[in-house]
N, C-alpha and C positions, 0 to 999 in steps of 0.2 A: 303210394298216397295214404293206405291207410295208417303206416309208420308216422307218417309224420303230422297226419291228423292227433294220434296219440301222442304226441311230443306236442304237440300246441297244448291239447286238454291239458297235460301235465304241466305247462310249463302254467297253463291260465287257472289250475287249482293254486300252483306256488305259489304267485305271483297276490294270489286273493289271499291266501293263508300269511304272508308277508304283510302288507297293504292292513288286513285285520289285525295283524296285533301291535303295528304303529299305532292306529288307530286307537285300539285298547291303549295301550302304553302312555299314550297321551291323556285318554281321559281320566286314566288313574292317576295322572299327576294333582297330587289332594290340589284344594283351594285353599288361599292362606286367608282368608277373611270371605263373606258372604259373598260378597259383590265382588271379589279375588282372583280368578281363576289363569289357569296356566298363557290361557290367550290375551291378557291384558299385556300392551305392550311394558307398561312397567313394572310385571310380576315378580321380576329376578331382583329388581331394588327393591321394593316395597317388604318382599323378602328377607333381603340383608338388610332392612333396617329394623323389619321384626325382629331378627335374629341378635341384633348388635342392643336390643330396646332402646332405639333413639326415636324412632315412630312406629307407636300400634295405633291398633284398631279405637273403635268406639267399644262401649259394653252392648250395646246389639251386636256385637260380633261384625258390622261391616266396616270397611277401611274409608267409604267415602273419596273415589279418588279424585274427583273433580271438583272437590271443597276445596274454596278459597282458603290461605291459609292469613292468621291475627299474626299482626308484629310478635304477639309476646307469643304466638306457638313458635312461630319463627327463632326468635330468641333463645326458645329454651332449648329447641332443636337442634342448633347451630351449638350451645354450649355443651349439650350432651355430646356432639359429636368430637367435640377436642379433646374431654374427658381430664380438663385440668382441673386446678382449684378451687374456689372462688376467692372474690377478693373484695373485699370490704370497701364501699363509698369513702372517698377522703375526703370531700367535703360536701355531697349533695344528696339530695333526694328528692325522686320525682315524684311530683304532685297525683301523681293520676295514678300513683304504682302503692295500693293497699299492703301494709305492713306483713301481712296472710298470704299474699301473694304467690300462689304457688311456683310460679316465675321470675319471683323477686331476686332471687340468687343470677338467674343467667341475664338480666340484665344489667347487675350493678356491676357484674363481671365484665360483659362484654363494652359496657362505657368505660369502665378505668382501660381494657385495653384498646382502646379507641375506636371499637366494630362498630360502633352507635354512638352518635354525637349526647355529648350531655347537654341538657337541655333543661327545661320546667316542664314539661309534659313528656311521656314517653309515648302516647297516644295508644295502649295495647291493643285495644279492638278492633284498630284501625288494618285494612286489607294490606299486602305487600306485592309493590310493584315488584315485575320481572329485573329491573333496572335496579332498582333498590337493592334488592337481593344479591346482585351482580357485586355491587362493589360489597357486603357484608359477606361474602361468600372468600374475595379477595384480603380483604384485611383481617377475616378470623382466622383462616387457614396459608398466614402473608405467601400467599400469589405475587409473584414478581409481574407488574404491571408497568409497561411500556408502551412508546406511541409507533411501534413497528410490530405490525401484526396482519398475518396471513389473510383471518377471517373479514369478512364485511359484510353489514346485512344492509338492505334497500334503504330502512326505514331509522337509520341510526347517521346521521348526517357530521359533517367532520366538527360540529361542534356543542353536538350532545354530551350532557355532562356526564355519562356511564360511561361514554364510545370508547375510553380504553379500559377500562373494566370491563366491559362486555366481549371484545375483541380479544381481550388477552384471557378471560377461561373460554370462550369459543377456539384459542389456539389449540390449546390440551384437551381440548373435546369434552370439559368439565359442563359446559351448554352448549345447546345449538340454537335452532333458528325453529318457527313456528310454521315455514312452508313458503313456497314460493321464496326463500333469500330473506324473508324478514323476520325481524326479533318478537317485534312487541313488546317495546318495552315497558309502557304505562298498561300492560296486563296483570293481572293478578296470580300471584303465584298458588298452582292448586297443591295439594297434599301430593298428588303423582309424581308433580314435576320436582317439588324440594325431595322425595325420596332419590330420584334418580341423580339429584344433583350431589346431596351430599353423600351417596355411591362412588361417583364418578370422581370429587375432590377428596375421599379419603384413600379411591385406589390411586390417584397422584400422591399424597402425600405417602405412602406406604412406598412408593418406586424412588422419590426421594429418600426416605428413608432407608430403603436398602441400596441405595448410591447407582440407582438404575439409572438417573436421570440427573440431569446438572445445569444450571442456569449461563448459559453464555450472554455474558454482559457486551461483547464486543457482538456477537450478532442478534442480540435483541430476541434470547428463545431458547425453551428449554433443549437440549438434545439430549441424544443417548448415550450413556458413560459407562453402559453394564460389559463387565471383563468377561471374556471369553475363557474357558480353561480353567479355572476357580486352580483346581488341584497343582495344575504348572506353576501356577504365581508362587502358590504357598512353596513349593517347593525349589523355586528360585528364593525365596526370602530364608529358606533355611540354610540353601548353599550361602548364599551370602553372609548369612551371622555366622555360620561354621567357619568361615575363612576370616572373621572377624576376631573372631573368638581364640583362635588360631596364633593370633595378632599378636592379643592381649587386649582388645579393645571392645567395648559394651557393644550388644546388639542393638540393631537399627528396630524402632518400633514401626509395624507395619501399620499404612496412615491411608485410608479409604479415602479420603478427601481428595491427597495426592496421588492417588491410583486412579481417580475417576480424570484428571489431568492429564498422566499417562494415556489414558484410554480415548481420549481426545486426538491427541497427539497423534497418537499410532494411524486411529481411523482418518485425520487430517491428510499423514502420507499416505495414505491409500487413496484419499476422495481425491486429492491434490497432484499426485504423482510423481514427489519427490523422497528424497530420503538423507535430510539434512537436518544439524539441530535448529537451526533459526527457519519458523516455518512462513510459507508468504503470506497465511493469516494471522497469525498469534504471533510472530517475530520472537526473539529468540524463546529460551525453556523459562527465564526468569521474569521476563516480560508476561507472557503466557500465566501464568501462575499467579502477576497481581490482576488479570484480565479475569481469573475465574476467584478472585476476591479471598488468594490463599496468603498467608500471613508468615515467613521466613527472615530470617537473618543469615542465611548463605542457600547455596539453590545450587545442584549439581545434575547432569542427568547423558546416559548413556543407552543410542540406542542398537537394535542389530537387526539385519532378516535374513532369511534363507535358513535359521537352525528350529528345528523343528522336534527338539528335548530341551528340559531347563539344563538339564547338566553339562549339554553342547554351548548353549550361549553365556553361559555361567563362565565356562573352562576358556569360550572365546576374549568373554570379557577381562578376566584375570590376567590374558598372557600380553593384554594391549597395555602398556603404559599408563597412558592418560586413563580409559577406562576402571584399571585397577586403582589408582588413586583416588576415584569416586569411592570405588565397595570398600576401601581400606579410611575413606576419611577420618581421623579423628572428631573434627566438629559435627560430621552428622547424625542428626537420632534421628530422622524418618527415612523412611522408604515406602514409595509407590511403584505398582509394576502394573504393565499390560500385556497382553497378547492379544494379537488379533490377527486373524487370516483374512488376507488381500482376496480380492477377486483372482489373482492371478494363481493361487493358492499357495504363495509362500506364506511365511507368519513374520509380522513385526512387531518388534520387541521394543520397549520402552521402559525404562528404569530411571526412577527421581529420587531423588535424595534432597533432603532438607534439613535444619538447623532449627530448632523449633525453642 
């Protein structure tokens, strides 16, 4: 008994001496503005957008997170965050929008690119609905916006004029809901929430950007297009132009557009459980290809599984025929590839070729 009395004391100093310096750890996580601290549910955005200076603080030092936010912060916020040009008025100017304007730039911007209607008044000091925001959030950072969509909130009814603008960033998780299933959409948007939001739309466009992510027009929704294996691809595209090369004939340029296709593909015969080129939702590879709004004038594509090295499916594809005829094409200059492992744990391979 007394053993294991002293194994409790020991284990109940641990356990306090643990427990204390989460605790410490935590509290030492600095505050990023007065009214700031680590426990604010939108610390981590409000953070990144300190860090990106798309929104700071006040000069008292606090961030104010519950402050309604003015059209024209709105404005300058949303321009900051696309980080492009500006562009000169081509023929208007709004009446209520002072020459001095410290905002004048991101709104003349954001009307020529059509974020903000042009109008005679821009109303600056006017508050911004949730709603409102919703579609300026779509059309600066072009959100593909459709009327098939996952999310639905209570209070947003089939013929409110945001409901697919709202519905389609509630898909990518760019907004949510205010509790209980509802939006709110004639609410005001505070400085917390536009931090978290354009967080949320610059980590989507960033997943686009690195081809993580891909618009499926045939099913009305972003999915996942990110290739498995980075280092196999590359080195399937090397065997490939070596044999090309071998020929006499130029190398295939390697085309991320057509690898996120590929990548589709592959993940198709696996969710689908076929392993044919014409697939029962995209029909065949060239079909497929005007589906994800890619632009060819010839279209080839060879798939394989079970080889589990590039230089195995590589050597397979070379000794078939038909398949060699793709990697030897004279008209192609692209190439996409995928890999991806099935559930079942073999890998399917997907190779496209295009005419570009």
């Amino acid at each position: 008994m007394k053993h294991n009395f002293i194994r409790i004391i020991s284990f109940s100093v641990a356990f306090f001496f643990i427990l204390n310096l989460s605790v410490q750890a935590k509290e030492s996580t600095p505050k990023i503005y007065a009214d700031i601290g680590p426990s604010h549910w939108a610390y981590e955005y409000i953070s990144d957008m300190k860090d990106k200076k798309i929104i700071l603080g006040q000069p008292d030092g606090k961030f104010y997170p519950e402050q309604a936010i003015t059209r024209a912060e709105a404005v300058q916020y949303i321009y900051t965050a696309l980080n492009i040009d500006s562009i000169s008025p081509s023929e208007f100017i709004y009446e209520d929008v002072p020459q001095d304007a410290a905002y004048k730039e991101a709104v003349y911007t954001l009307s020529e690119l059509g974020v903000i209607q042009k109008a005679k008044n821009f109303n600056p000091n006017g508050y911004l609905t949730r709603a409102q925001l919703s579609k300026m959030i779509c059309l600066a950072f072009q959100v593909e916006v459709d009327q098939k969509n996952k999310m639905k909130f209570r209070d947003i009814n089939s013929i409110h004029w945001a409901k697919h603008y709202i519905e389609s960033l509630a898909d990518i998780a760019v907004l949510g809901g205010t509790g209980n299933n509802y939006f709110s959409p004639n609410r005001n948007v505070t400085r917390a929430q536009m931090a978290a939001i354009l967080t949320r739309v610059l980590d989507f466009k960033d997943q686009l950007s690195n081809y993580e992510i891909i618009y499926d027009y045939l099913q009305k929704d972003y999915i996942s297009s990110k290739n498995q294996n980075p280092q196999w691809i590359t080195e399937v595209v090397t065997l490939v132009n070596t044999e090309r090369q071998k020929q006499g004939l130029k190398p295939l340029v390697y085309d991320y557009k057509l690898a996120q296709i590929a990548v589709v593909k592959a993940n198709d015969m696996i969710s689908k459980g076929y392993f044919d080129h014409e697939s029962p939702t995209y029909g065949k590879p060239w079909d497929m290809a005007g589906i994800f709004d890619y632009s060819f004038t010839s279209f080839g594509e060879n798939i394989a599984k079970n080889f589990s090295t590039p230089k195995s499916v590589v050597d397979a594809w070379l000794n078939s025929t038909k398949h060699r005829e793709n990697i030897l094409k004279k008209s192609f200059t692209n190439i996409g590839v995928a890999c991806i492992k099935g559930t079942d744990g073999k890998y399917y391979w997907v190779q496209l070729f295009s005419s570009k």
